[in-house]
N, C-alpha and C positions, 0 to 999 in steps of 0.2 A: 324257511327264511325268506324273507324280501327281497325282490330279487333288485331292487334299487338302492340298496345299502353295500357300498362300496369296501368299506371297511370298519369293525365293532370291533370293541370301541371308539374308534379310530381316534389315539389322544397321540399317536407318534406320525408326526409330519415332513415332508420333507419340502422347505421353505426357504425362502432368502429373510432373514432375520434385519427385523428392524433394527436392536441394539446386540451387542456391539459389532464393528465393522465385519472383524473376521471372528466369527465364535470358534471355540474351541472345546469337543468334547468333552462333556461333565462342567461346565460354565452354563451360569444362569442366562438366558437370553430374554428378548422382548421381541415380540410380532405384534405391531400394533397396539392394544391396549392387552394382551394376553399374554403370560409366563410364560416359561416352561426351563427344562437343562435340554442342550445338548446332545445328542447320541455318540455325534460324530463330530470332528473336525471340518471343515468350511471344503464341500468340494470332492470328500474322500469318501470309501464305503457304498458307490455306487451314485452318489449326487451329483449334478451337475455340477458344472462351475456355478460358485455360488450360492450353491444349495446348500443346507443343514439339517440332517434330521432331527426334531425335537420331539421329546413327549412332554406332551400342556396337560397330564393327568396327576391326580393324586401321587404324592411319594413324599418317602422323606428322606431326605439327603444332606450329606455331609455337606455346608458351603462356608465361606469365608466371610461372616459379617463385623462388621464396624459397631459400634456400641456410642451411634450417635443418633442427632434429631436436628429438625430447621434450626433449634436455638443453640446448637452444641454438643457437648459430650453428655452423653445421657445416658442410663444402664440398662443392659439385654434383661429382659427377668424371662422365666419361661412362661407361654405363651401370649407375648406380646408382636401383636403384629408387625411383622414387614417390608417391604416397600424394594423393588428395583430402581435405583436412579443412573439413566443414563451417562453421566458425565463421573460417576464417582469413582473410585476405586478404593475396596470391593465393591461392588454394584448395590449389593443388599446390607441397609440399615432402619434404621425407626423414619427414616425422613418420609411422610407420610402423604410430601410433595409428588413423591416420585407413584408409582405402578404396583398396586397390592400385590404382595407375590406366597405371605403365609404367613406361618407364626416360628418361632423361636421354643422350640424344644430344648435349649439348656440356655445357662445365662452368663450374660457376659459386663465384665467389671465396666462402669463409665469410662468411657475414651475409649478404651482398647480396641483391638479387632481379634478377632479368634475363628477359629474352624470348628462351627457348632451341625447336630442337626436341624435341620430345618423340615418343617412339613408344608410343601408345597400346595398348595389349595386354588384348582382355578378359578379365575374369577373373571367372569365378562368385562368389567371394566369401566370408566366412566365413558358417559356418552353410549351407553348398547343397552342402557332399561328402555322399555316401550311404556306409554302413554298409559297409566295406571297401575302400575307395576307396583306402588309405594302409595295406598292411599290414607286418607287422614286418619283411617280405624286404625293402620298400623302404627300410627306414630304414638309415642307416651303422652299422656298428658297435656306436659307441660313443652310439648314441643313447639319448634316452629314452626305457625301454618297464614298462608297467607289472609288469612277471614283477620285471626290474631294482629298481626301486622296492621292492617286495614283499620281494626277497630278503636289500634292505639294511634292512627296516624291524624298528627296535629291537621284540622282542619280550621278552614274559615268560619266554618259553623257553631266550633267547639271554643274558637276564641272570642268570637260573639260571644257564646253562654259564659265565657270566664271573665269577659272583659268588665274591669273597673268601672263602675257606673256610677251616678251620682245619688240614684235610689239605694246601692247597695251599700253605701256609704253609713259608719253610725253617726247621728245625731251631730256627736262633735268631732268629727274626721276633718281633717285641712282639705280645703278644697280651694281651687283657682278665685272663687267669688270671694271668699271669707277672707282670704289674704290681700287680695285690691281693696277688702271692706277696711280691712287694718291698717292698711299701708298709713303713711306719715306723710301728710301734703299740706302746700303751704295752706289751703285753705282749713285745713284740723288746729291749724296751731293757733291758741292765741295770740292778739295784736305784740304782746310784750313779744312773744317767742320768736315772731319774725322780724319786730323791728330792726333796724340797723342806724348805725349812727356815722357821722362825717365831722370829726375836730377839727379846726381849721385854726392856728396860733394867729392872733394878731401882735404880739408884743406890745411895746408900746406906742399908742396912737395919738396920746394928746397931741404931740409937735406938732401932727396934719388938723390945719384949720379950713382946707376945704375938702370935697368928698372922697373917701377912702371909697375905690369901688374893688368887689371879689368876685371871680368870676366861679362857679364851684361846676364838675361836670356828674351829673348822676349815673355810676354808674350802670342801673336795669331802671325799667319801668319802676316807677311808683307812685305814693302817694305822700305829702310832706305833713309829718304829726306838727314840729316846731320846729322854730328856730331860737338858737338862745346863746346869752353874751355871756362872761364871767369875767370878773376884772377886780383886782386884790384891792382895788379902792373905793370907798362909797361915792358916789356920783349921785351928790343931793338933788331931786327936783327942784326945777329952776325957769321959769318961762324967758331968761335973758338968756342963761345961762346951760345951756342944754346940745343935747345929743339927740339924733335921727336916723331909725335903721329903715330901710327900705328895702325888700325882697320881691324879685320881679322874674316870670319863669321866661327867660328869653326864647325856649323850644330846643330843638334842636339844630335850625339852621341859624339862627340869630333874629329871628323876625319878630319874634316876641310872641307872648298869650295873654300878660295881662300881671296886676300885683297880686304876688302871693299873700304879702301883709307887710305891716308897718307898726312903730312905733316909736316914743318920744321920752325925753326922760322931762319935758317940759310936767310945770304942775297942771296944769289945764288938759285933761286929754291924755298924761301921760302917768310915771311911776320912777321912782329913784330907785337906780340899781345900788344893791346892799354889797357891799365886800364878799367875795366867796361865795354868793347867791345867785345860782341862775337866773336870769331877766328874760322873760319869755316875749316873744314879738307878740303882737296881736292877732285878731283870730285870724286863721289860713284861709285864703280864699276856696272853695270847694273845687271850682273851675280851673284856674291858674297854679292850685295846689298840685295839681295831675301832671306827672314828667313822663316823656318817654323814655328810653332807654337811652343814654347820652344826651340827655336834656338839661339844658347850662339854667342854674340859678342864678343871677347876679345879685349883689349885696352890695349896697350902697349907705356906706355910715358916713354922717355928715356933724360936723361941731358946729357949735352958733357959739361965736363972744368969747366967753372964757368957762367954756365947760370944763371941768376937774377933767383931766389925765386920764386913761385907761391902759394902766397902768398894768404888764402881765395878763392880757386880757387874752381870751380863747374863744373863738364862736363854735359851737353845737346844732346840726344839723340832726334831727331825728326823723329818719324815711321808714313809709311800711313799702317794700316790693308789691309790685303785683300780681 
């Protein structure tokens, strides 16, 4: 025999016991990450203060286990692993948290606790494998290994290769361009579609036999299609007897640009306004037609003599924005 072998087996120790404080003969203990029962009581049978002798070997032995797990009441069945947990009482259940300690030789109902066999199995512990101990041959399959992890791990690379592109797009997929191409801008719309218009009631005007002026403010930038009168009464052409509208773009500060246009109801140069028929001013200047954004039209209707009444009459602005 070896003359450096102290004690064979040597599975009965005598040790100051991790769990619990003061062990007591035939009670499960912990040293460290290692099991074992008791021999003795804390101190007695020849140990020091403090001391307990354990055996950490094979046995199976009568102990008090709990028929629980981390999530609760859970059922002993026979050979179902386990576990020492320091804080519990009994010490030994499923909780898989706690210190391997064996298996379960009989079975015990969910929740309960009961005095079963147990077959004690030592076991090193976490943290006492060395460096190879467990390698990838050993594992199943489908286990976890870190190459596996690795291979599934989202990279920059991989989202490159996935990333939505405008190549990988079909034919008619939406894309950022084709929608700006669709969009609805003033400049898609026809003239009608963005026109806008400005009523302006004059009631009745004969009574003023000198110049009725309006002063109109243009909302936005634009451009003037026409101007136009409406008046419930015919208003015969007349060169004594007549009417003068004048439209003039003042700007926006009052300084003026210039005539927008004009018109007469004189026979000479001019056109008799019909009852309930728009009377359109003459052609818009191209220049003067042009308003800024709060750019003042002024409107200047003048009577000569004994022009008929306009009677109910309404003026009509028609603007395209710009």
């Amino acid at each position: 025999m070896a003359k450096n072998i102290i004690a064979c087996p040597g599975l009965c120790q005598s040790i100051i016991c991790t769990n619990p404080t003061t062990p007591a003969s035939g009670g499960p203990v912990r040293y460290g990450t290692l099991t074992g029962i008791a021999l003795t009581n804390e101190g007695e049978d020849g140990n020091a203060a403090g001391y307990t002798t354990v055996d950490f070997g094979f046995m199976l032995v009568a102990l008090s286990v709990a028929a629980i797990n981390e999530a609760g009441n859970s059922a002993v069945a026979v050979g179902d692993p386990l576990f020492y947990v320091d804080a519990d009482t009994p010490h030994i259940s499923k909780k898989a948290t706690g210190y391997f300690f064996g298996f379960a030789m009989e079975a015990i109902e969910s929740g309960a606790t009961a005095t079963i066999n147990v077959l004690h199995v030592p076991s090193p512990g976490a943290g006492t494998l060395g460096t190879g101990t467990i390698v990838a041959s050993n594992l199943a399959a489908d286990a976890v290994e870190t190459a596996k992890i690795l291979d599934l791990n989202v990279t920059t690379g991989k989202l490159a290769n996935l990333a939505v592109t405008a190549a990988k797009l079909a034919a008619d997929a939406v894309e950022t361009a084709k929608i700006k191409a669709l969009n609805v801008t003033p400049a898609k719309l026809s003239a009608v579609a963005n026109n806008n218009a400005l009523a302006v009631p004059l009631g009745t005007a004969g009574a003023v036999s000198a110049t009725l002026g309006l002063a109109v403010v243009l909302p936005v930038a634009c451009t003037i299609n026409s101007i136009q009168i409406v008046t419930k009464d015919e208003v015969t052409a007349n060169d004594t007897n007549y009417w003068t509208l004048i439209a003039t773009n003042k700007g926006a500060d009052g300084t003026g640009i210039g005539a927008v246009g004009a018109k007469t109801t004189k026979v000479a140069g001019g056109a008799s306004m019909l009852a309930y028929t728009p009377w359109t001013i003459g052609t818009i200047d191209p220049t003067a037609g042009v308003f800024v954004a709060g750019g003042v039209l002024h409107l200047a209707l003048a009577k000569s003599a004994s022009a008929t009444a306009l009677a109910e009459a309404s003026l009509m602005i028609d603007y395209l924005p710009s």
